[in-house]
C-alpha positions as CSV (number, residue, x, y, z in Angstrom):
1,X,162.8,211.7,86.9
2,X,162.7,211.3,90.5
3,X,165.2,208.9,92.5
4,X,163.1,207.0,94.9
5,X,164.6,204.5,97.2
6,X,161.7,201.7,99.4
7,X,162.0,200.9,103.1
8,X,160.5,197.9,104.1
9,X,159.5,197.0,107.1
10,X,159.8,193.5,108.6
11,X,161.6,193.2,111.8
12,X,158.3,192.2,114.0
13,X,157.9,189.2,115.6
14,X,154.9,187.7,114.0
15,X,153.7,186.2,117.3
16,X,150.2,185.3,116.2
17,X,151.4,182.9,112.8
18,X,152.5,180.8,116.0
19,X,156.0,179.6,114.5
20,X,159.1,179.5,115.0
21,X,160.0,180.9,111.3
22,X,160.2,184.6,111.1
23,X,156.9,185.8,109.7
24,X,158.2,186.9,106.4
25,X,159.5,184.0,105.4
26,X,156.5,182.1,105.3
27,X,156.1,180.5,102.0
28,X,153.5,181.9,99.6
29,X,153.1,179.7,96.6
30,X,156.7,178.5,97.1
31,X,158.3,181.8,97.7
32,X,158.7,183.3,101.5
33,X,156.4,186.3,101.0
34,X,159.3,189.2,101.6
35,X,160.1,187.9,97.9
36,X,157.0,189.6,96.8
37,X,157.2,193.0,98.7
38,X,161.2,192.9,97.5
39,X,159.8,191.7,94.3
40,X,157.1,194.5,93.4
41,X,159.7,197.3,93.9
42,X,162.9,196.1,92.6
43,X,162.2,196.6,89.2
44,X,161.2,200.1,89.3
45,X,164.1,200.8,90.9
46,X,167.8,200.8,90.3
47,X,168.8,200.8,94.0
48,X,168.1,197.9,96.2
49,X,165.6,198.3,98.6
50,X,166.8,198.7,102.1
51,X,164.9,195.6,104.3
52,X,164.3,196.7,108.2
53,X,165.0,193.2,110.0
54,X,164.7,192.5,113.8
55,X,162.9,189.5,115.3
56,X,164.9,186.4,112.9
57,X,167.0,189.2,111.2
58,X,170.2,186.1,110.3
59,X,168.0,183.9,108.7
60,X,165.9,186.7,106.8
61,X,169.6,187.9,105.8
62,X,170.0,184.7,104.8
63,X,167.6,184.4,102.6
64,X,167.6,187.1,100.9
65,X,171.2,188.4,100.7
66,X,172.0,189.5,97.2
67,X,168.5,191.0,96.6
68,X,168.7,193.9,99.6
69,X,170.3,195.7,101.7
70,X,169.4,195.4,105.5
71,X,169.6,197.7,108.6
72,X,168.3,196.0,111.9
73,X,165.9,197.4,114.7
74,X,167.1,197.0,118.0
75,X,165.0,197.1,120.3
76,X,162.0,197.3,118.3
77,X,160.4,200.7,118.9
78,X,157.6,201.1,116.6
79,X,157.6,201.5,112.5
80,X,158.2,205.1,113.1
81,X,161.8,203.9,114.8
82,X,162.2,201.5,112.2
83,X,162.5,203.4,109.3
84,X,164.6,205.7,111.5
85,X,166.9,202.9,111.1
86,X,167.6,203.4,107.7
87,X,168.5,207.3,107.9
88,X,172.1,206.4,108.0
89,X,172.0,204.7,104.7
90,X,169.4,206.7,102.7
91,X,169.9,210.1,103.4
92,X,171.2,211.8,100.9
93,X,170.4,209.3,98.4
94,X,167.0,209.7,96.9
95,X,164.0,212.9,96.6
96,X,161.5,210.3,97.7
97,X,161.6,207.2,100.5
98,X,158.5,204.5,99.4
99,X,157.8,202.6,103.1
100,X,156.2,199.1,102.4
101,X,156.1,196.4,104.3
102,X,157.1,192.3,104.1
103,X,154.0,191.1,105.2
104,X,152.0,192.8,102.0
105,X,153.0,190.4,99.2
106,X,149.8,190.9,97.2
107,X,151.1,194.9,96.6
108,X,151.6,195.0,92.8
109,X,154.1,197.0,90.1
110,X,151.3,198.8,88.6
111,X,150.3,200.3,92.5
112,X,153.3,201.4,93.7
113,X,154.0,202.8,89.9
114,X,150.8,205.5,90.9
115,X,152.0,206.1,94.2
116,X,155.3,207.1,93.2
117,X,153.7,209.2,90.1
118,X,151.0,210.8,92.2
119,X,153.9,212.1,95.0
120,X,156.1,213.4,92.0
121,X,153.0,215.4,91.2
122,X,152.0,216.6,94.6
123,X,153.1,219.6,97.0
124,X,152.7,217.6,99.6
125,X,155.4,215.8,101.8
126,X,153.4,212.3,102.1
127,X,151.7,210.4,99.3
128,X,149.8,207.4,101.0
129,X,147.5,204.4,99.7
130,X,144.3,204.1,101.6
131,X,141.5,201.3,100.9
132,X,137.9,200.8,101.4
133,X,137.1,197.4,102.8
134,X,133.9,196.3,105.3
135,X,136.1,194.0,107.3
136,X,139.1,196.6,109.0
137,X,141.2,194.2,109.7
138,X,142.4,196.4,112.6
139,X,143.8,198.7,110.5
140,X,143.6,202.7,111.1
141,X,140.6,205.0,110.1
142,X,141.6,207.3,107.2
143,X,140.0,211.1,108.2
144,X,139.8,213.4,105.5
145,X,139.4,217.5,105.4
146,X,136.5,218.9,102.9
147,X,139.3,219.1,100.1
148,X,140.0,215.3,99.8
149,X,143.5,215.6,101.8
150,X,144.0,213.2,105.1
151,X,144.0,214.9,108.4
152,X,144.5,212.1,110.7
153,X,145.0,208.6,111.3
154,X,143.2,207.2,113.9
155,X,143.9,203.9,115.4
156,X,141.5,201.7,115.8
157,X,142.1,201.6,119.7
158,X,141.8,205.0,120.3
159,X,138.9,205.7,117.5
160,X,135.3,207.2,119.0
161,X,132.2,204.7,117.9
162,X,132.0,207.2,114.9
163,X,135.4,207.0,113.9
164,X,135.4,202.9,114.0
165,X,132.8,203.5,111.2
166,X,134.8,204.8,108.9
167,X,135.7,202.0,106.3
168,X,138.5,204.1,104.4
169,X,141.6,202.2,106.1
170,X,145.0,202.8,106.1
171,X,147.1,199.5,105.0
172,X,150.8,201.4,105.9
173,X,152.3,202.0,102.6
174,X,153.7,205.6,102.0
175,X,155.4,207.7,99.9
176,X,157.7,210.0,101.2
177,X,159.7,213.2,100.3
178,X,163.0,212.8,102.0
179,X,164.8,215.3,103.3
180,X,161.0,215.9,104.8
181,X,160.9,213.1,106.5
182,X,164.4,212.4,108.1
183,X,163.7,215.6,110.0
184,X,159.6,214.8,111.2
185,X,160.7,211.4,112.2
186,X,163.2,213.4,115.0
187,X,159.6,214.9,116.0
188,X,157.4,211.9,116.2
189,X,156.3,211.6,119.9
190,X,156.3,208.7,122.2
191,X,153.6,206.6,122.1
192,X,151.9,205.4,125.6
193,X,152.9,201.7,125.1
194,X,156.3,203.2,124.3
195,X,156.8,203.2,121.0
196,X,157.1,205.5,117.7
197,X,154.9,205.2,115.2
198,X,154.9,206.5,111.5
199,X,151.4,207.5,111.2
200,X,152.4,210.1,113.5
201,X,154.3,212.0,110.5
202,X,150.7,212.5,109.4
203,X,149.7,214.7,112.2
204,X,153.0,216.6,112.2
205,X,152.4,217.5,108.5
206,X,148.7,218.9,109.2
207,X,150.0,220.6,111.8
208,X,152.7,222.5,109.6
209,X,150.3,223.4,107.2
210,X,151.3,220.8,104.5
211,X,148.9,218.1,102.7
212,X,148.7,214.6,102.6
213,X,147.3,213.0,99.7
214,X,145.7,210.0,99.4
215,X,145.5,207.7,96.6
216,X,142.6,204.9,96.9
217,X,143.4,201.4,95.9
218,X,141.4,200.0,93.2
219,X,141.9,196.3,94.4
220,X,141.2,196.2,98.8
221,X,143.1,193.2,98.7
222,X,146.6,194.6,97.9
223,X,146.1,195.8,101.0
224,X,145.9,192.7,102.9
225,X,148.7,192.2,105.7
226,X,149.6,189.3,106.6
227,X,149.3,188.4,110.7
228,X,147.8,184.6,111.0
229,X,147.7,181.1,108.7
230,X,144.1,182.2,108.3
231,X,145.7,186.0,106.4
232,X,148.1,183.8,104.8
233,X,145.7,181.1,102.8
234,X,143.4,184.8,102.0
235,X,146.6,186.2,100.4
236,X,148.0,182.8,98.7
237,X,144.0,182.5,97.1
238,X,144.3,185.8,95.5
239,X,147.8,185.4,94.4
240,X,146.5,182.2,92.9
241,X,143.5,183.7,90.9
242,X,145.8,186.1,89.4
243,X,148.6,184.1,88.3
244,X,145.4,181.4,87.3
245,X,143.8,184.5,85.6
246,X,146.7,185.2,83.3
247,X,147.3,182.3,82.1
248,X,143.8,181.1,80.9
249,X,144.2,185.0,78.9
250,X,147.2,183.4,77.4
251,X,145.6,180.4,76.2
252,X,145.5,177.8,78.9
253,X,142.3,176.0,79.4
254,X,142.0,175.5,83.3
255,X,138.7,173.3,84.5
256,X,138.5,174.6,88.1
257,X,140.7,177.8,88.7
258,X,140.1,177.0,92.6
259,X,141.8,173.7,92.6
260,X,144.8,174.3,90.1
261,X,148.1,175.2,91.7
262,X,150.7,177.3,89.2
263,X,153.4,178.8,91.5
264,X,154.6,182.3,89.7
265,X,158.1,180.9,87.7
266,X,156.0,178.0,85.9
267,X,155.6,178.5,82.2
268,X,152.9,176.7,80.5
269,X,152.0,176.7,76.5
270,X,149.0,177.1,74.1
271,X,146.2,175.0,74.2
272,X,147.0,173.1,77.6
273,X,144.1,171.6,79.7
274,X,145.1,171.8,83.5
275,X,142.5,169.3,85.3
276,X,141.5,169.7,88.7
277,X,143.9,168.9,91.6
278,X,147.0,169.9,89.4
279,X,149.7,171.6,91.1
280,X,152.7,173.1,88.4
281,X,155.3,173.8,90.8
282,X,158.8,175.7,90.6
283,X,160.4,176.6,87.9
284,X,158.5,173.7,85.5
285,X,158.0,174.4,82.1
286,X,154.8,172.7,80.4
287,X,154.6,172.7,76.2
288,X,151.6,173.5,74.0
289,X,148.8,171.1,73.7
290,X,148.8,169.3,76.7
291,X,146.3,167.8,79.2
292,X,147.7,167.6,82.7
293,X,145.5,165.4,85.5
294,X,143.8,165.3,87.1
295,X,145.8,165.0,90.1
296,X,148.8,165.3,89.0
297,X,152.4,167.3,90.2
298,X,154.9,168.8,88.5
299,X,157.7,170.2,90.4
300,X,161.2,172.0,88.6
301,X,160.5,169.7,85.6
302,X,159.8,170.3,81.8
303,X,156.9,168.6,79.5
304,X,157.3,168.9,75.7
305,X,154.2,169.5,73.5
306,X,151.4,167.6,73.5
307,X,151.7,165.3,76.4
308,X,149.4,163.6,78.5
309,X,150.2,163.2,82.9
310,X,147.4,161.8,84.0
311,X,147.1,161.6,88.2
312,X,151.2,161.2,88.6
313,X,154.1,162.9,90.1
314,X,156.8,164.8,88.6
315,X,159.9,165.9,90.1
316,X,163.3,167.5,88.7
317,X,162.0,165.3,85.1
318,X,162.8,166.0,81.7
319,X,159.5,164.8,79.4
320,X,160.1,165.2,75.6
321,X,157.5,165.4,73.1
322,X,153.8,163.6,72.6
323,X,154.7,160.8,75.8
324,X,151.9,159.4,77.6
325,X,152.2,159.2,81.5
326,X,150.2,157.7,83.7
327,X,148.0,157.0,85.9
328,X,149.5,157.1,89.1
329,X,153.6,156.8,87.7
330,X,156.1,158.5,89.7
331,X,158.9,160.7,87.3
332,X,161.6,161.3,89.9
333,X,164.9,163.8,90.0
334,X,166.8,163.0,86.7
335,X,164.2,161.3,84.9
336,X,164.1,161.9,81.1
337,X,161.6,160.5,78.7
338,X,162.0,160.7,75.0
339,X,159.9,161.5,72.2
340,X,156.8,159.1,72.2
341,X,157.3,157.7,75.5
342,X,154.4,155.8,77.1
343,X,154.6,155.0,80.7
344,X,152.1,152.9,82.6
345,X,150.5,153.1,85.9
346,X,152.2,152.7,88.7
347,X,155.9,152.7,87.0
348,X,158.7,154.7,88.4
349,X,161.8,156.0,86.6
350,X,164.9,157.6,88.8
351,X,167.7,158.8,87.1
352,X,167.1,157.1,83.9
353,X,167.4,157.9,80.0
354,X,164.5,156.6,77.9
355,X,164.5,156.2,74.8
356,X,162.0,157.6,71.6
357,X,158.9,155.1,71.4
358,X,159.8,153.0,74.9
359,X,157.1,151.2,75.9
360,X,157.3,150.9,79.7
361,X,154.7,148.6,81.6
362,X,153.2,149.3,84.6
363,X,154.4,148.3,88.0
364,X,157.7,148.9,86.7
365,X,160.9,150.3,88.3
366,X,163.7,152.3,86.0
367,X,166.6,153.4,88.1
368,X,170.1,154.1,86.7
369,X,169.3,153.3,83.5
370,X,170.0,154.3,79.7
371,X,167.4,152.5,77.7
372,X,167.8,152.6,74.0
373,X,164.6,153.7,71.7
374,X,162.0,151.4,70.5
375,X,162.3,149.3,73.7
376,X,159.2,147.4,75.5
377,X,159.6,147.1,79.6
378,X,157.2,144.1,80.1
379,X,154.9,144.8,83.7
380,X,156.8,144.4,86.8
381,X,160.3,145.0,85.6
382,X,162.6,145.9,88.1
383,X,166.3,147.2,87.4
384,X,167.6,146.0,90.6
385,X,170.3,148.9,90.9
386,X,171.5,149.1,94.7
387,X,173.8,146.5,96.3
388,X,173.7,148.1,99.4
389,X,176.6,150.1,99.0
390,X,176.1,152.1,95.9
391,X,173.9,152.5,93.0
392,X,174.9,150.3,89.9
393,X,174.1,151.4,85.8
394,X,172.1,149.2,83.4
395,X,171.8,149.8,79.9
396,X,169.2,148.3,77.1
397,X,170.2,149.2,73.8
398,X,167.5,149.9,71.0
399,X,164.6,147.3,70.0
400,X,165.1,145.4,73.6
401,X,162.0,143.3,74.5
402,X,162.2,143.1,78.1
403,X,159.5,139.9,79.3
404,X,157.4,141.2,82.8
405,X,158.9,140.7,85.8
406,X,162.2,140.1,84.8
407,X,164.6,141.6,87.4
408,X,167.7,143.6,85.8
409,X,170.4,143.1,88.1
410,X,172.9,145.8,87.9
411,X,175.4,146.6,86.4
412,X,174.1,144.7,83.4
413,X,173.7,145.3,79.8
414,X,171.1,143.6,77.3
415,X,172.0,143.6,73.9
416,X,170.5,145.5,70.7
417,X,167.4,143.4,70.1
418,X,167.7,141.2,72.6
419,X,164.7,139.6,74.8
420,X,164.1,138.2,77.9
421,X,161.3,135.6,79.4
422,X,159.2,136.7,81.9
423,X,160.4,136.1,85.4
424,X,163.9,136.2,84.1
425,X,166.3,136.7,87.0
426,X,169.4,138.9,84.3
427,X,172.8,139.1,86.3
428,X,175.2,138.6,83.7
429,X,175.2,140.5,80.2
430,X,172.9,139.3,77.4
431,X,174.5,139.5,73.7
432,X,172.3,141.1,70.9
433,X,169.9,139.3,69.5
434,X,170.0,136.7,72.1
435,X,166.4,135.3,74.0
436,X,167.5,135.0,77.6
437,X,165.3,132.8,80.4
438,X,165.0,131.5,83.7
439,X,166.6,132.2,86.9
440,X,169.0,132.8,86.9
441,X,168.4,134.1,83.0
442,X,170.8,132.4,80.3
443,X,170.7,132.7,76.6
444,X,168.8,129.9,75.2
445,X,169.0,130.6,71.6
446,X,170.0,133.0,69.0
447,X,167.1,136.0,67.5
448,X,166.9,136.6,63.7
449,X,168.3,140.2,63.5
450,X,165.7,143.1,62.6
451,X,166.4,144.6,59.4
């Protein structure tokens, strides 16, 4: 089998996204799009692929540290220089040297599987992908000899009127024999804006009698490169409708594929309905049997089966089985809903344990709170956690009717089958069993226990 090693190339400067974050590090469905490029190579491969960093090269490091190895262009001389760059650390160590680039995150496994299979199979020193697309995109013209193998490159700048007709493009990703190409890349020339460019290896392989072979993409927009916001929402669409794609094949009902969000780590089950304006976000796992919105967003958090979010935010939330949320309730980072939850609209829990079968009323606020099953939270309850200085615990323990807008003030506990009146002001324990009024609440009478 042959040992093939990637270059990739993102040390430009990106000038024309207009930001201050290096290019490749724009995020693309949650994910800066070098992970992509990294991504679509890594698991072919043992070896990590070698990252050519310049313009931003300490944060791009950053971000990627344990997933590549880097080598940094400076100055930056053209792509021909900048694989030159990673000479010192390749040579020797692969047949074959694959040359992508960060800014092509739509690239998949199954493409740069056939261009490493169609180089093992060829003469040749260079195996390249080439597309056929109306809009050019300033990319090179592809010229090709009677036999099918690539002549030339032409740039676009320097192409003839007949040459700028040509639609077969060339999008920059290569295949490489090595030893071959550690050697042309000493003869590549200088280019009149002073730099060295790797389509040049083209021309010095013609010229030494040896072919090029092209292998045409199937799907033109693998080849997109990514130079403005306006390449960047083309790519994130198509990333979309493919990660959309698969999982209505897997059995997720989606309403409008153009307004659902599912960034690539979410995990959804069987026989799901995603409404429009649904955005499933991070690593969030989503059950079987579902409906989700519309308008709703679920971010690192994990539904059970057969739950219903309807127009409400999720974040860092744990959601058990068959609970009802909505609309417009707000789960936030440590939220956990048990079994047979139903929350109303406009409720928020933070950092709060409820229990199977609670109740919870809308206009509600849960914060810092264990809640016992079987409980009903009365509309407008509000556990009235911070004193300014920290963040204080309530706890309601099982069959706890709580009256609406009674305010909770913490650290307070209410008693197993306890209730309170509504507008009850609680800052002092209530035992079990116990009905608790006014303001502020005290026990006015005893409960007959629940068997």
């Amino acid at each position: 089998m042959m040992i093939v090693r990637t270059v990739i190339l993102a040390a430009g400067q990106g000038t024309r996204m207009r930001s201050k974050l290096p290019k490749v590090l724009h995020p693309l469905l949650g994910k800066p799009m070098l992970h992509y490029a990294i991504d679509a190579v890594q698991r072919e491969m043992d070896a990590k692929p070698v990252v050519v960093v310049g313009h931003g090269a300490q944060e791009i490091q950053r971000a990627f540290a344990d997933q590549a190895l880097f080598v940094i262009q400076d100055p930056l001389l053209g792509t021909g220089h900048a694989v030159q760059q990673a000479e010192p650390v390749l040579k020797g160590q692969a047949e074959a040297v694959l040359v992508t680039y960060g800014d092509m995150p739509l690239l998949t496994r199954r493409t740069i599987d056939c261009i490493i299979a169609a180089h093992a199979a060829h003469t040749g020193p260079i195996t390249m992908l080439t597309m056929i697309e109306e809009d050019p995109r300033g990319f090179g013209r592809v010229l090709r000899d009677t036999r099918g193998y690539v002549t030339e490159i032409v740039e676009e700048a320097q192409a003839s009127p007949d040459q700028l007709n040509v639609r077969e493009l060339n999008p920059g990703v290569y295949c490489f024999s090595a030893d071959w190409l550690w050697q042309a890349l000493e003869r590549v020339p200088l280019s009149p804006k002073g730099e060295y460019y790797l389509t040049d290896t083209i021309g010095i392989a013609v010229a030494d009698g040896l072919s090029v072979q092209a292998i045409l993409l199937d799907d033109p927009a693998e080849g997109i490169g990514i130079n403005t916001r306006l390449h960047l929402s083309e790519a994130q669409a198509v990333l979309q409708a493919r990660i959309n794609r698969q999982w209505m094949l897997e059995g997720v009902s989606i309403i409008d594929p153009l307004r659902t969000v599912i960034e690539p780590d979410a995990r959804i089950g069987e026989d799901t309905i995603i409404w429009p304006d649904s955005y499933i976000l991070g690593s969030s796992v989503v059950g079987s049997g579902c409906v989700l919105g519309p308008n709703t967003w679920v971010k690192d958090s994990r539904v059970g089966d057969g739950c219903r979010v309807f127009a409400s935010i999720l974040e860092d939330a744990v959601v058990e089985n068959r609970v009802e949320i909505g609309p417009y309730a707000h789960l936030r980072s440590g939220a956990h809903l048990a079994s047979g939850v139903h929350m109303g609209n406009f409720g928020e829990v933070k950092n709060s344990y409820l229990g199977s079968g609670v109740k919870m009323g809308h206009f509600s606020y849960i914060g810092d709170a264990q809640i016992g099953q079987d409980v009903n939270i009365g509309a407008g309850t509000v556990t009235c956690n911070f004193d300014g200085v920290q963040k204080n615990h309530t706890e309601i323990e099982a069959g706890v009717f709580i009256g609406s807008d009674t305010m909770l003030v913490a650290p307070v506990k209410i008693g197993e089958g306890a209730r309170t009146g509504a507008g009850a002001v609680v800052t002092k324990d209530i035992p079990p069993n116990t009905l608790a009024v006014g303001v502020p609440a005290r026990v006015i009478r005893a409960l007959k226990k629940r068997e």
